[in-house]
C-alpha positions in Angstrom: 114.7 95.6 140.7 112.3 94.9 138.1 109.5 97.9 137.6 106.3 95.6 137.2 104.5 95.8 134.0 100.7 97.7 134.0 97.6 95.8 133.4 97.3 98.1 130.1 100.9 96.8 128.8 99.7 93.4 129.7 96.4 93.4 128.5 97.4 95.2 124.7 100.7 91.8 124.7 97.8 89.2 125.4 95.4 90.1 123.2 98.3 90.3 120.3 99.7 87.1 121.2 96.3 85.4 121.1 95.5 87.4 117.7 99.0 85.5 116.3 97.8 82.2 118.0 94.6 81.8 116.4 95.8 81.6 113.1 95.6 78.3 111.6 98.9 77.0 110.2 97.8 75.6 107.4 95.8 78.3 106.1 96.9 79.7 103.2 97.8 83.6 103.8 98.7 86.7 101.4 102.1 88.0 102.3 103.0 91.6 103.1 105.9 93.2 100.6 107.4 94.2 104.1 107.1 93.0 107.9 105.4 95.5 110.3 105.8 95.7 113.9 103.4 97.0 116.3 104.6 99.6 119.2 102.9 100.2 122.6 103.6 103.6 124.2 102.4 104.0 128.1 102.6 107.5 130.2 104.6 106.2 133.3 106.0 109.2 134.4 107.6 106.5 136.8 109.2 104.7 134.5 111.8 106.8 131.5 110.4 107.2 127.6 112.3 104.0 126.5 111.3 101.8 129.4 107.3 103.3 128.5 108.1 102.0 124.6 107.2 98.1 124.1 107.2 96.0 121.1 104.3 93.8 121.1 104.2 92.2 118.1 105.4 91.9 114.4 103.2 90.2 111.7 103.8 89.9 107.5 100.7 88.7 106.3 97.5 90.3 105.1 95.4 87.8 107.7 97.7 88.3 110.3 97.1 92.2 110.5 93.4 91.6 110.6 93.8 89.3 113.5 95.7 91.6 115.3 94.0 94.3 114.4 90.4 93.0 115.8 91.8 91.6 118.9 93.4 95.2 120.4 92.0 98.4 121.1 90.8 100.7 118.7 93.1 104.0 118.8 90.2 105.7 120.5 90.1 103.6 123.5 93.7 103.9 124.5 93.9 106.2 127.4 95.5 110.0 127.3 99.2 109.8 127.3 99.3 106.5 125.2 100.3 105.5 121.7 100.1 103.1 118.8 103.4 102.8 116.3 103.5 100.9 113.4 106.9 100.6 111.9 108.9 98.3 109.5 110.4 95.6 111.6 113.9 96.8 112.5 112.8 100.3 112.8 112.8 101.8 116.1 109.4 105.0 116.5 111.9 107.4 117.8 113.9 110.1 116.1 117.1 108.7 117.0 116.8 105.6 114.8 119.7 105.2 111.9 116.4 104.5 109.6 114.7 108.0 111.0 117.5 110.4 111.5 117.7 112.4 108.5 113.7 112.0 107.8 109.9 113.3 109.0 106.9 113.2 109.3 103.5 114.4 108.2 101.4 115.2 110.8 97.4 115.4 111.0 96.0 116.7 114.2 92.3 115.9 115.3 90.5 118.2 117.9 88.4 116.3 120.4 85.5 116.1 118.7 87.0 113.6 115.9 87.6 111.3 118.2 85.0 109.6 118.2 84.1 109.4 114.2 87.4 110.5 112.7 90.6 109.2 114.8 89.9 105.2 114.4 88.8 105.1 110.4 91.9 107.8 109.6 94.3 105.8 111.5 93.3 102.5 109.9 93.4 103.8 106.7 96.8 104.9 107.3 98.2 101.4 108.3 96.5 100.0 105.3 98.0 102.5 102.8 101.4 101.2 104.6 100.9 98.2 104.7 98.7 98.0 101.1 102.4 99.9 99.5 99.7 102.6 98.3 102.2 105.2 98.2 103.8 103.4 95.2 107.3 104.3 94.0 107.9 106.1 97.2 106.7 103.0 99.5 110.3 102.7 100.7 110.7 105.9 102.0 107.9 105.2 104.6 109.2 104.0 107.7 105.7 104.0 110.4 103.5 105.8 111.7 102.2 106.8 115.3 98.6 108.0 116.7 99.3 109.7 119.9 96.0 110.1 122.0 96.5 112.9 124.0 93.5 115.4 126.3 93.8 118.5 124.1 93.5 116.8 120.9 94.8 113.6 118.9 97.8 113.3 116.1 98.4 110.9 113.8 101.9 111.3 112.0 103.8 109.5 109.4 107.3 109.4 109.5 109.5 109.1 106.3 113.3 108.4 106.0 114.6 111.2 103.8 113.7 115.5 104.4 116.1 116.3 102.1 115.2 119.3 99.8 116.4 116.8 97.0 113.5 114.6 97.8 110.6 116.8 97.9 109.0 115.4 95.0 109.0 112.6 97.1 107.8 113.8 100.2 105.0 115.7 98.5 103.8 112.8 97.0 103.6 110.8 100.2 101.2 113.6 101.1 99.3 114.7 98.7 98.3 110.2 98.7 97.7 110.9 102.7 95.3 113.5 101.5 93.5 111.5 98.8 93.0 108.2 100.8 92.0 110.5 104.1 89.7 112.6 101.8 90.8 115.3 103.5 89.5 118.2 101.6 91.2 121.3 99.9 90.6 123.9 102.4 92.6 121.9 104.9 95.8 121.0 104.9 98.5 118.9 106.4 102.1 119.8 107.2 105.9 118.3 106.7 108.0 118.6 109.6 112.0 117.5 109.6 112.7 115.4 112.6 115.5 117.6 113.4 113.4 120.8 114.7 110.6 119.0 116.2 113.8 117.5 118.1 115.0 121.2 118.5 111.4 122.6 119.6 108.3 120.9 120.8 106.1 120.1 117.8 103.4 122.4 118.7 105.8 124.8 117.5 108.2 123.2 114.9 108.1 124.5 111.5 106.4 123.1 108.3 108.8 122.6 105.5 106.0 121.3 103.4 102.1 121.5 103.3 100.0 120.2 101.2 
């Protein structure tokens, strides 16, 4: 028996596919270096994590992004329990993916109050360093990234394809350019954490490898 879909699900699918409609065909448009596919998360605690997880939409041009971008909600208008991914396309937002497994992520966590002036411009930024390739030579090593809107406070992460203690330069790097473009200042800072103990423990208490 099919579980029906929510007006949310529905509602965040329309507006993409209208976004990618209104494009004209002939327009001339400014490809991406990589296609990005846009991820839907919904707290059905009816319904298992996979089955909550929809793909909505991939794009690879500079326009396209914008469209899509202006016709769905802004991270801040999602209700509690819900998420936004943007990944490469063929990469799945979940630790078990082959492109994931051995990575992490850097997470940035928001209390309530930067909802409302911090959560939407820090997210954005985000998809346009990842889509933009700002993080230059290490551009490949970032797979997506994932604002989860949540009561206690909001996280934005972004998840990378290699942890190893062989790429830290690496890793650090990808930070230290989250830092700059976020303006997040020096007194606060932002932590690394492998994929494989936030699987192990819930990420509220997962270790840092790396902060920055």
């Amino acid at each position: 028996m099919a579980v029906a879909k929510s007006e949310e699900v529905e509602q965040v699918v329309e507006k993409a596919v209208v976004a990618e409609e209104i494009q004209p065909e002939l327009m001339y448009k400014h490809p991406l270096n990589s296609t990005w596919t846009l991820w839907y998360y919904e707290n059905d605690r009816k319904r298992s994590w996979e089955e909550n997880l929809r793909e909505i939409i991939s794009f690879e041009t500079v326009e396209d992004f914008w469209s899509l971008y202006n016709h769905i909600k802004l991270a801040s208008e999602l209700r509690h329990g819900c998420d936004y991914s943007l990944f490469k396309k063929g990469i799945r937002p979940m630790w078990e993916d082959s492109s994931n497994v051995k990575g992490g992520r850097w997470l940035i966590s928001l209390d309530k109050k930067q909802r409302e002036h911090e959560l939407d411009s820090f997210w954005l930024e985000i998809l346009l360093c990842m889509i933009g390739e700002a993080f230059d030579d290490h551009g490949d090593e970032v797979c997506g990234a994932v604002v989860n809107v949540r009561n206690k406070g909001d996280k934005i992460a972004v998840w990378t394809s290699d942890a190893s203690r062989s790429n830290c330069d690496g890793v650090i790097a990808i930070g230290k350019k989250l830092k700059e473009r976020l303006r997040i200042g020096p007194k606060v800072q932002i932590g690394y954490q492998v994929h494989k103990d936030t699987m192990e423990k819930s990420s509220s208490v997962a270790r840092n490898m790396y902060t920055v």
